[in-house]
N, C-alpha and C positions, 0 to 999 in steps of 0.2 A: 552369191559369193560364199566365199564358207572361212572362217578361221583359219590363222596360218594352224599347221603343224602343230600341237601343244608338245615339244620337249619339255626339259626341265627346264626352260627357259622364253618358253616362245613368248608367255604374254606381254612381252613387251619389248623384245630382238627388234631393234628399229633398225633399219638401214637407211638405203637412200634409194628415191627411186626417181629416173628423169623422164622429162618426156611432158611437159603438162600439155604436146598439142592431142592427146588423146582426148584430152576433159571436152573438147567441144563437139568432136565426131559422136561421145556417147551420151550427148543431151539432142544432137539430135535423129538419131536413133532412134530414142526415147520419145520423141514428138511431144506434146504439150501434156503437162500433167493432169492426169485425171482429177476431177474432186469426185471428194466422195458422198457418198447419199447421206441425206440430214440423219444422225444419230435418234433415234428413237428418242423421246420427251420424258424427262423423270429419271435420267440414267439409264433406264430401259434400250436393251441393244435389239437391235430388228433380228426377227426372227429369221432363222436360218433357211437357205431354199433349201425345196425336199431334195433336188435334185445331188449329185457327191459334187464336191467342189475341192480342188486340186487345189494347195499352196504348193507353189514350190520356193526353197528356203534355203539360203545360201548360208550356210552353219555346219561345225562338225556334228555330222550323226552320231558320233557315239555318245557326244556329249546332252545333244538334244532330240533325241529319240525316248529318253522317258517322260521327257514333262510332255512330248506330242502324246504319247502314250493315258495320260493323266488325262489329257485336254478328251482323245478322241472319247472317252468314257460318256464324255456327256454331247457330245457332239461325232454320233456315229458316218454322220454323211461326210466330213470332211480327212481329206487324206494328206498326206506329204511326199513327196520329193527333196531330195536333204541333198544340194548341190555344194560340191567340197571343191574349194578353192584355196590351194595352198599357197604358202609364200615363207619367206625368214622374217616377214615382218607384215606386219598390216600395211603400210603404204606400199610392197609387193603386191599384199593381194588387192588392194582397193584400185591400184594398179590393171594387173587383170579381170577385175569384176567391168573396169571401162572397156575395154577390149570387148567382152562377150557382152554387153548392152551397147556398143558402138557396131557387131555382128546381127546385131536382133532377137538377142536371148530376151526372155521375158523370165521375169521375178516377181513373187509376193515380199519378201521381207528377205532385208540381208543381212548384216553384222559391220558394225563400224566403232572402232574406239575413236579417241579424241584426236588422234591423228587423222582421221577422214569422215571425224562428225560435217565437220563445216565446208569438207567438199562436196559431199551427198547434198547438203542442203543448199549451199553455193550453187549448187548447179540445176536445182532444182528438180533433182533427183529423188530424194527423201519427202516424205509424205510428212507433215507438218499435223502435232497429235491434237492442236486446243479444242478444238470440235470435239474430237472424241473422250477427251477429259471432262471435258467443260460439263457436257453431258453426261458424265459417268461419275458425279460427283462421288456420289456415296459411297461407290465399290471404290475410289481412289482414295478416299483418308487415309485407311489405313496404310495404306504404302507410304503414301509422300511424308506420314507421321513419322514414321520408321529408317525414315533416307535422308540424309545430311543435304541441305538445302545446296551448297555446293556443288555438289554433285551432278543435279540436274541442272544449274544454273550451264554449269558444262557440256550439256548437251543442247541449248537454246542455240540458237541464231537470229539476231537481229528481229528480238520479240517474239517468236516462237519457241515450243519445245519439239523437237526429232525424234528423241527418246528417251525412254524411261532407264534409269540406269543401273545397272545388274548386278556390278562389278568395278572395281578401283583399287588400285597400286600407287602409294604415294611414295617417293624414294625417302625410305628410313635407309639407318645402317646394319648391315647384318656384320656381327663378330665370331670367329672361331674362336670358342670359349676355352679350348684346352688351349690356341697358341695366347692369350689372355691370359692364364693364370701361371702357366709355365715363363712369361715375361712380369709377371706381380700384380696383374692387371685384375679388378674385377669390372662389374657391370656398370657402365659410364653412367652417372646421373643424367636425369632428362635433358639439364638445362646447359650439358657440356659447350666446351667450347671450340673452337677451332684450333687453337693454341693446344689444348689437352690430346687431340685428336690425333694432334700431328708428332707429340709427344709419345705418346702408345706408338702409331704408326713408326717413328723413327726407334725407337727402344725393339720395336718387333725386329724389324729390319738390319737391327744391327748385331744381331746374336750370333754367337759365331757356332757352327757345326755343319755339318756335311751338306746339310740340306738347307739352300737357300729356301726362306721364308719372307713372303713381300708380306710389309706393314696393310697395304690397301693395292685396288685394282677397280678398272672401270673401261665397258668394251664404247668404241665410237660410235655415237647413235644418236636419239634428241631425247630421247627419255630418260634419266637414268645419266650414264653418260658422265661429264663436268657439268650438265647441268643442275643441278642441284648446289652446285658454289656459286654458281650466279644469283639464283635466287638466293641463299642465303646471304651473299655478300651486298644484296640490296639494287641486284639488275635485270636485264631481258634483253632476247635479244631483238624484241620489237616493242614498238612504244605500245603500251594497253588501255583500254580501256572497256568501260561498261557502254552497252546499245542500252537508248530509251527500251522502255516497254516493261512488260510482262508481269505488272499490274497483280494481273487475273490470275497468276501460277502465288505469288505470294501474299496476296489478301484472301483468296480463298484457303489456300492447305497449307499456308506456313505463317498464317495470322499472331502467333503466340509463339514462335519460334524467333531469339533473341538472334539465333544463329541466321538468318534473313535480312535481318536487318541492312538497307545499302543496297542491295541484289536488284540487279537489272536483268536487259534480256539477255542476255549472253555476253562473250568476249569480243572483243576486236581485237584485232592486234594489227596496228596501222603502222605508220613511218619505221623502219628499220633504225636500232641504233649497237648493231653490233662492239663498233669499235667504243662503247662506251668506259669512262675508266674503270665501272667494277667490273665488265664482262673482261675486259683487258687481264685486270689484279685477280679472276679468280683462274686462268688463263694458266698465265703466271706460275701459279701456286701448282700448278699441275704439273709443268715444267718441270718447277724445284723437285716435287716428288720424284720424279723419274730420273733427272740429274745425282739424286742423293741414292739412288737406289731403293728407294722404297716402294716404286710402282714398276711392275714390270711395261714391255713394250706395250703400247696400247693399238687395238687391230680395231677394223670393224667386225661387225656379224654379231651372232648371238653369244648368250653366252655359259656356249656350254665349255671351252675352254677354263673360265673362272668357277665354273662349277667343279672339275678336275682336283683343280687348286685347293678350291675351297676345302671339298670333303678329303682331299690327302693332308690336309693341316698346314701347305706351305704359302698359306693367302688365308692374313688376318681378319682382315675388313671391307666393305664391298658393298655399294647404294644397291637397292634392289628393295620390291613391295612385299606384299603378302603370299605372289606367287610364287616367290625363294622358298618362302617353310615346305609349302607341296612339294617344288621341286627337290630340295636337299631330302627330305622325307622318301620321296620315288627313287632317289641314286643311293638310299640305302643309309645316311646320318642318321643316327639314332638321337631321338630326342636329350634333348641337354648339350648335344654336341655344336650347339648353333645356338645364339640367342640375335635380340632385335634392342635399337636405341633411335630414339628421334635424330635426324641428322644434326651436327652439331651444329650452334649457336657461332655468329661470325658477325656480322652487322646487324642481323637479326637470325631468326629461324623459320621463315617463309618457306616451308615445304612446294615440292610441285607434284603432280599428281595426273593420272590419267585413267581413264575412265572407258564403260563401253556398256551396248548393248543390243538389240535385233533394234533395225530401224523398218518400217515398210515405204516399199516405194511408190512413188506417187502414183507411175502408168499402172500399178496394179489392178484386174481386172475383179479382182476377191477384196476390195477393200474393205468392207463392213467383218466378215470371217476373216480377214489377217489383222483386223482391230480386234477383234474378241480373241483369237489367240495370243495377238500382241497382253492385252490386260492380262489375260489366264498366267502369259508365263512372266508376270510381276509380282502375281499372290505368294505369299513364305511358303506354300505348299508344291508350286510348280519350282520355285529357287530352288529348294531344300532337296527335288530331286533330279536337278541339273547337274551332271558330268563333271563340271566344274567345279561342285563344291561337294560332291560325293563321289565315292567313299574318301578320298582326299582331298581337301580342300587345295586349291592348286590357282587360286586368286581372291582375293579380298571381297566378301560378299557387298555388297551398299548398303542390304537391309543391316541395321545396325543391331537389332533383336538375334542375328545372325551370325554377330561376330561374339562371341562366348567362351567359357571356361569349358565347354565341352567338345567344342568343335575342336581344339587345338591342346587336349588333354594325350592324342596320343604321338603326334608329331610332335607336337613346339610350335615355334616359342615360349622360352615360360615369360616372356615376357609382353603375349600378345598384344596386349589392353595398346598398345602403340600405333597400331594399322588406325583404328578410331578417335584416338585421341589427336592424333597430327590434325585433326580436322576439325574435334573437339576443342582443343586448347590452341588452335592456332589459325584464326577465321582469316585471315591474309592467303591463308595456303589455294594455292588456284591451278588451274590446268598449266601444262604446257603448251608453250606458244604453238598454234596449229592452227593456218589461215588459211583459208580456199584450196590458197597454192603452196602448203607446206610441204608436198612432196620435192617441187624442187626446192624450197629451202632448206630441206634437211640434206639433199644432193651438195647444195653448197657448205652448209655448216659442217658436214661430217669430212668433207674434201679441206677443209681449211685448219681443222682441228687438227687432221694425221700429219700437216706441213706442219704447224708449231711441234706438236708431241714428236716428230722425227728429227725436229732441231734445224730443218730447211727454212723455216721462218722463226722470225720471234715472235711471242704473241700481239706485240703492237703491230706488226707486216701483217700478219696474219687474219688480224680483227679488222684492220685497215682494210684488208684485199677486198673479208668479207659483206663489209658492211657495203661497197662499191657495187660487187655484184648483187645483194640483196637491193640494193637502188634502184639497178637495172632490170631487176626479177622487179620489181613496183611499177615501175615505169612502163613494162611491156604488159602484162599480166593486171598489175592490182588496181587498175583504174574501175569505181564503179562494185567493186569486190563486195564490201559493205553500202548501205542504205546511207550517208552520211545525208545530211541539211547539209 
């Protein structure tokens, strides 16, 4: 599979995508997962055969053609194939990557964010790393020292780890700082409120001149989106919790890290409570927005629409990660013209956050050399020459040594230190909900949202309809999904 499309906005354009009877045609396709050969003893990775060995790797080439580059320096026998799989979103292309593994494509490693971590692994697709961790102690400290326990917690499943994680977009708020000071506004304190928020937004909104100027804006999607007032407002929209396990990931490399503390193997997110009263109240609140004028119409798709907005000065405020600074930086904002704030403070400030990185699959026939590349491209020296974060940083590194006064000295934010800190000062902040079968949950959440925001429902119809159909999406689909006792 390969990354959607990088626009100024791809890392994280969620849509919807239907269909989950694909998931079972491409598990067995796939036939039983390979294991892989015992890890060499001591950390010690098995030496490479003499003969060339082919990965092929479902990733953008332009993005990951220099760290193969780095890798082939020491390992001349092995080659790449860089299989580009496009989409407007990740659940697009995780979409299609089942399609061509339900065809009988074969893969070494593919790319999955948090929206098709727990499918890949759900289906037993994805190659599960503790063997090759476990074993690899030594070369792994220094990463996992370096990466916010979170992080990877988000890439577990039901006591494993899938992937190492590369990259993360938590939804702060981005502001246009000239429509900010031409309204009296400067840089909201960390610990703003929703109340302050919606005060700026309404003062933007209300200014009178030729040029209509929306206070805030937000495209229909599960990332990003409204959801970030749920979390903040203190909901979900499925019930969560922690899977036992994973032990061995935090007594060995995050022993001494306070930020661990509590961490189990991964998420669940079980029983559906869409129509809950905060998911309803922050619903709601979105309503209001667009009733008072302050939010224009809300569509789906990506969004390069609100990028338009943004850098023409007529859209104040707008959720979005670290991949906004690249993007506004590539459509040509000149540093200062854009700053960043933790999302505001409402019942609490529980950030949501999504995550990504190569996962290898299990039928791999290269598993031992898609492990050693897989570690290669985690070292700061294989990151630091990934697409991704050079020459414009264009998503949120993981490694935290990574996120600096230098990387972001010639775009922006001047207010970076926020990507890190949401995760730093805020240990509640967790993935977005993304269970097996979130592709059609996001089909329904995104279908149910445009009926409120169009005014055809109210958000209680609407959270009501949703929460019935997610019952029915449980009922058919999520028996057995998770490992429960």
């Amino acid at each position: 599979m390969t990354q959607p499309t990088r626009s100024a906005f791809s890392r994280r354009d969620f849509l919807r995508i239907s269909g989950a009877g694909a998931f079972t045609l491409a598990v067995a396709a796939c036939g039983a997962p390979a294991q892989p050969s015992a890890p060499a003893a001591g950390g010690e990775a098995a030496a490479p055969a003499a003969e060339t060995v082919l990965l092929r790797i479902q990733v953008n080439p332009d993005e990951e053609s220099p760290v193969f580059e780095l890798f082939k320096q020491n390992h001349p026998n092995v080659e790449a194939e860089f299989i580009s799989v496009t989409g407007i979103d990740h659940e697009e292309v995780a979409a299609k990557m089942l399609a061509m593994l339900a065809a009988g494509e074969q893969m070494d490693l593919g790319f999955a964010a948090t929206e098709a971590t727990q499918l890949y692994a759900g289906k037993g697709l994805a190659l599960a790393l503790d063997d090759y961790v476990k074993a690899n102690e030594s070369d792994m400290k220094e990463y996992f020292a370096d990466v916010h326990p979170s992080l990877n917690e988000a890439m577990m499943w039901e006591g494993s780890l899938y992937q190492l994680s590369r990259d993360f977009n938590a939804a702060n708020m981005y502001y246009n700082t000239a429509a900010f000071e031409q309204a009296g506004f400067g840089h909201p304190d960390s610990g703003w409120t929703k109340e302050e928020f919606y005060e700026i937004a309404k003062a933007i909104a209300s200014q009178s001149g030729s040029q209509k100027v929306y206070g805030y804006a937000w495209i229909n999607r599960l990332w990003g989106s409204w959801m970030p007032w749920i979390f903040v407002n203190g909901g979900n929209l499925l019930t969560e919790e922690r899977a036992p396990g994973g032990e061995w990931l935090w007594e060995t490399f995050y022993a001494d890290d306070p930020a661990a503390e509590g961490r189990g193997g991964g998420w669940r997110w079980l029983a559906p409570q869409a129509n809950n009263s905060a998911n309803v109240e922050a619903l709601d609140f979105m309503v209001q927005l667009f009733n008072e004028g302050i939010t224009p119409a809300v569509e789906l798709g990506g969004g390069e629409t609100l990028q338009g907005f943004f850098t023409s000065g007529t859209l104040a405020m707008t959720p979005a990660g670290g991949f906004w600074s690249g993007g506004l930086a590539n459509a040509g904002m000149a540093n200062g013209a854009f700053d960043v704030q933790l999302f505001p403070n409402w019942k609490n400030q529980r950030h949501q956050f999504g995550t990504g990185a190569l996962f290898i699959f299990a039928a791999s026939k290269n598993l031992d050399t898609a492990w050693e590349y897989y570690k290669f491209g985690a070292t700061r020296e294989a990151m630091e020459a990934n697409g991704i974060f050079n020459p414009v940083t264009i998503t949120t590194p993981s490694r935290r040594s990574m996120c600096n006064a230098e990387r972001f000295a010639n775009t922006g934010p001047e207010h970076w230190e926020v990507f890190y800190a949401t995760l730093d000062d805020h240990p509640d902040t967790a993935p977005i909900p993304a269970p097996p079968i979130s592709n059609p949950m996001t089909t329904l959440f995104t279908a149910y949202t445009a009926r409120a925001m169009s005014l055809e429902m109210t958000p209680q119809q609407a959270m009501d309809g949703l929460q019935k159909e997610l019952e029915d999406l449980y009922s058919r689909e999520g028996a057995g999904m998770y490992k429960l006792e």
